[in-house]
N, C-alpha and C positions, 0 to 999 in steps of 0.2 A: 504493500500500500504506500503509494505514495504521500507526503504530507506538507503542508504549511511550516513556517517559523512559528514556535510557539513563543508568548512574553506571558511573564507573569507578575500580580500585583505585588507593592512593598505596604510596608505599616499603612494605617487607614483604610485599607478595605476591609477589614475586621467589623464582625455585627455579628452580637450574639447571635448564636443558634448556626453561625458559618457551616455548612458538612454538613450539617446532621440532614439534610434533606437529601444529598448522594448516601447516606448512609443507611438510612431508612430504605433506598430505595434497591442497593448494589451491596454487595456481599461481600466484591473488593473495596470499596470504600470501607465499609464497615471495618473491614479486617482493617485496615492501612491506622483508622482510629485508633484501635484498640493495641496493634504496634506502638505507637503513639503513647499511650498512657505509659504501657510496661517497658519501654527506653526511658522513659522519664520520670518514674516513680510513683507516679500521681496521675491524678484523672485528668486531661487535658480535655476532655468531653465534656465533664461535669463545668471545667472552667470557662469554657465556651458558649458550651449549652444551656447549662441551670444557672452560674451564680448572676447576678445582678448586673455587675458590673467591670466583672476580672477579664473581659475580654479586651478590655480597652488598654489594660498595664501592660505595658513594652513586655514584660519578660510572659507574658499570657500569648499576648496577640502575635510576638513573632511566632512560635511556635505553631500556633494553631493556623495562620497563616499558610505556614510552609504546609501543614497538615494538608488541610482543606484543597491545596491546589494537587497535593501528589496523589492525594485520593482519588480526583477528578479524574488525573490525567490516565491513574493506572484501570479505571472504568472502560478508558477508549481503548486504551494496549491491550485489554481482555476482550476486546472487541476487533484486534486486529489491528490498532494503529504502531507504526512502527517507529520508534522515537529516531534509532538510526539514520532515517531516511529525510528529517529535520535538517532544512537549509541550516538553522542554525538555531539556538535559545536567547531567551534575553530576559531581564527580571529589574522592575525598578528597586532599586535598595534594597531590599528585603528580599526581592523578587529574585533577583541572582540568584540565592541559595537555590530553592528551587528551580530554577535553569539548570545549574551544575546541578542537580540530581539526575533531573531530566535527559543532559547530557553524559550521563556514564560517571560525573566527575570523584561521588563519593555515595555511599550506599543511605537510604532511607533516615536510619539511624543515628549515623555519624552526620546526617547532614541537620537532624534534628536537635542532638545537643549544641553541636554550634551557633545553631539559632534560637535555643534558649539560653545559652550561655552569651551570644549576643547584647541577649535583650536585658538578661541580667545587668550586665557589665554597663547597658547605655544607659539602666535606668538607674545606677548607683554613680555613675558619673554625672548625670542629671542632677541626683540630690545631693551630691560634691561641689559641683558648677552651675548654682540655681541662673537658667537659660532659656531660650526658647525660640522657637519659631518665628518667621512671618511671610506673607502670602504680599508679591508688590504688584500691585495690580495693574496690568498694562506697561509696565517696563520692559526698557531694552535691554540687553545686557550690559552695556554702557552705562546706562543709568544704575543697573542693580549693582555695577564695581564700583559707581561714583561714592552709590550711598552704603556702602560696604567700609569704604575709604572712610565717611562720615563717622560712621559706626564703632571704628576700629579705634578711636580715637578715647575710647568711652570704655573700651573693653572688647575681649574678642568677637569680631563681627566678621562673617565671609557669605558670599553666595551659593548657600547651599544646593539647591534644584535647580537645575534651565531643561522644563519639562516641557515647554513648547512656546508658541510666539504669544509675549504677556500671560507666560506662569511662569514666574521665576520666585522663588523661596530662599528667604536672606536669612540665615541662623548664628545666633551669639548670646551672648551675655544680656540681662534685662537692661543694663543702662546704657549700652550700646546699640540694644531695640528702639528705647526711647526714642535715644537721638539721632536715629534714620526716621521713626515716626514724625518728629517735630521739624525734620526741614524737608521730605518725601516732596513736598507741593512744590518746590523750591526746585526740586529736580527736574519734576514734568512728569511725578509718579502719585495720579490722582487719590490712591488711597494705599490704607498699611492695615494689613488683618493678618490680627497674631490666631499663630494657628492653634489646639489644642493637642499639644505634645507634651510628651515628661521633660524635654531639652530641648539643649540648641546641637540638632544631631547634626552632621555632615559637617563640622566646623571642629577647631583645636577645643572644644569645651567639651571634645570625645574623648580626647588622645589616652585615658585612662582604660578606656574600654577598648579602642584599637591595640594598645599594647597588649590586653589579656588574651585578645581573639588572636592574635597575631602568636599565645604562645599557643593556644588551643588546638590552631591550623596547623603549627609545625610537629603536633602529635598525633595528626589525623591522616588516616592515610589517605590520598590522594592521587586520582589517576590522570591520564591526560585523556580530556573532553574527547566521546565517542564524535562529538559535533560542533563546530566551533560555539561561544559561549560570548556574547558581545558583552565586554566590561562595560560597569557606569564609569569606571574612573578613566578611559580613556577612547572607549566608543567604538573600539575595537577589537577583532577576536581575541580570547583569550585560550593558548592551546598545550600549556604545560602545566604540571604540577606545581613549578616552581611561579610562575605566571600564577597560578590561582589562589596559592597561599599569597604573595605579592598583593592582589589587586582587593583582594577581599579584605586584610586588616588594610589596605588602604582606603578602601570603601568608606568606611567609619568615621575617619576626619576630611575624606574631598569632597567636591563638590558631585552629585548626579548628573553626568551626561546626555539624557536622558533624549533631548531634542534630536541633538547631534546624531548620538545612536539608530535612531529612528530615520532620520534624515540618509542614513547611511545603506540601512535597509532599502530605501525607496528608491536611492540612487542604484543601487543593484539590478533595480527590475520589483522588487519584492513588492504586490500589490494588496495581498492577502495575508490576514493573521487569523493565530488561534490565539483567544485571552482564554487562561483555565480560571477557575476558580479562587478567590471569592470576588465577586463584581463585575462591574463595566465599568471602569475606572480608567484603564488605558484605551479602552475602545473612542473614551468622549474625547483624552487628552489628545489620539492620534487622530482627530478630529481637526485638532487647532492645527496640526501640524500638516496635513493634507487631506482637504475634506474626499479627495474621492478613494483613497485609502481604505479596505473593508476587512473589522474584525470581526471573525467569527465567534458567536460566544460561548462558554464552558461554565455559566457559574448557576444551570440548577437541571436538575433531573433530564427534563421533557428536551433539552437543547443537548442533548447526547447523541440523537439519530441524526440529526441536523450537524452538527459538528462532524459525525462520522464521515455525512455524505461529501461536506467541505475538503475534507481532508481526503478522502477521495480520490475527490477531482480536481486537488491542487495542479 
């Protein structure tokens, strides 16, 4: 079977109850959960599913995240999709991890504690380096380094996301926030919306959580991508072990390539994606970035036969 590039979501697409609807529904999913819990000690279902509000904490949602999407996908591969056959993977932030599964890179397991150990790591670096997000609305990238520069000046400020034309995400220190907020109009960047994060991820107010992950990766085995694997941090393949430890604790404190990446794809020829599970999240951003660009979707039961046929007839 021939198939599509598959991307997959980072932090933020998390909503309780993620999976449990391929789960209920697929055998493999279900099973892929319940791996899940017993790697990691604890009910990762329960935290997803039942509690209130644990799905939202960095070290819940990355996991559950990474879950939800390898559940999906392994739904289609029992149906015949063949991951091998993958022009290539891609994952915003978070999303990587699941790519490099996707791609051969490291097994279910090992790619699961690294992304609770991730989430750990950014959310204790979080409440070491009280930070945060924000969302610059309609900036260029020009603008977003300008007010980056503003920022920096106040405390650590960098350009975290360049997700597509007017989404770019500025992460740092809160008084650093401030004062890209108080002169943003100054710039030609009509509004500043802090986002609702534990940090200010993708900036030096990680660097405690990229050094852990960085020792975590160099104990993990690691193979080289059955499929090339497009980094955030530099937008292009990524195709050795030493490359993937590399790009992934650098992941942590750079910026998301994320436009670029995409951008790169489309210059290939690439007209078609698969988004897996959880959401439509990259389907609306790769929207901004080329509206006639078409993703297929992966994130709930009934869209399984429909993705099969996509893939298909890539």
């Amino acid at each position: 079977m021939t198939t599509l590039p598959i991307i997959f979501p980072g932090q933020g697409a998390q909503a309780r109850g993620m999976g449990r609807d391929f789960a209920e529904a697929f055998p493999e999913a279900a099973a892929t959960w319940e791996e899940a819990d017993q790697a990691l000690g604890f009910s990762l279902r329960d935290a997803c599913w039942e509690a209130e509000d644990e799905v939202n904490r960095t070290d819940i949602a990355q996991p559950g995240i990474f879950t939800a999407g390898v559940a999906a996908i392994r739904v289609l591969q029992g149906r015949g999709l063949d991951l091998s056959a993958a022009p290539f993977t891609a994952g915003l932030s978070l999303g990587e991890y699941t790519a490099h599964w996707a791609a051969g890179t490291f097994n279910f397991a090992d790619g699961l504690r690294l992304v609770r150990l991730r989430g750990e790591a950014m959310q204790d670096a979080a409440e070491t380096n009280p930070s945060g997000m924000a969302s610059l609305m309609g900036a260029t990238p020009e603008q977003a380094e300008a007010l980056a520069a503003v920022g920096a000046e106040h405390g650590i400020c960098q350009v975290a996301n360049l997700n597509a034309p007017g989404q770019i995400v500025i992460s740092g220190a809160f008084p650093a926030l401030d004062a890209v907020e108080a002169c943003a109009k100054e710039h030609g960047v009509r509004r500043v919306r802090r986002l609702v994060v534990a940090g200010g991820f993708h900036s030096e107010c990680m660097r405690p959580a990229a050094d852990r992950l960085a020792e975590a990766l160099a104990k993990t085995d690691i193979s080289a991508p059955a499929v090339p694997v497009i980094s955030n941090v530099t937008a292009a393949p990524v195709r050795s072990p030493e490359e993937v430890r590399s790009t992934l604790a650098t992941q942590v404190c750079a910026p998301v390539l994320w436009e670029r990446s995409m951008r790169r794809a489309l210059d290939e020829g690439h007209r078609r994606f698969l988004e897996a599970a959880p959401g439509t999240i990259l389907a609306g951003i790769l929207r901004k970035i080329d509206a006639e660009a078409e993703v297929i979707p992966l994130s709930r039961p009934e869209e399984v036969e429909g993705a099969l046929a996509s893939v298909g007839s890539a």
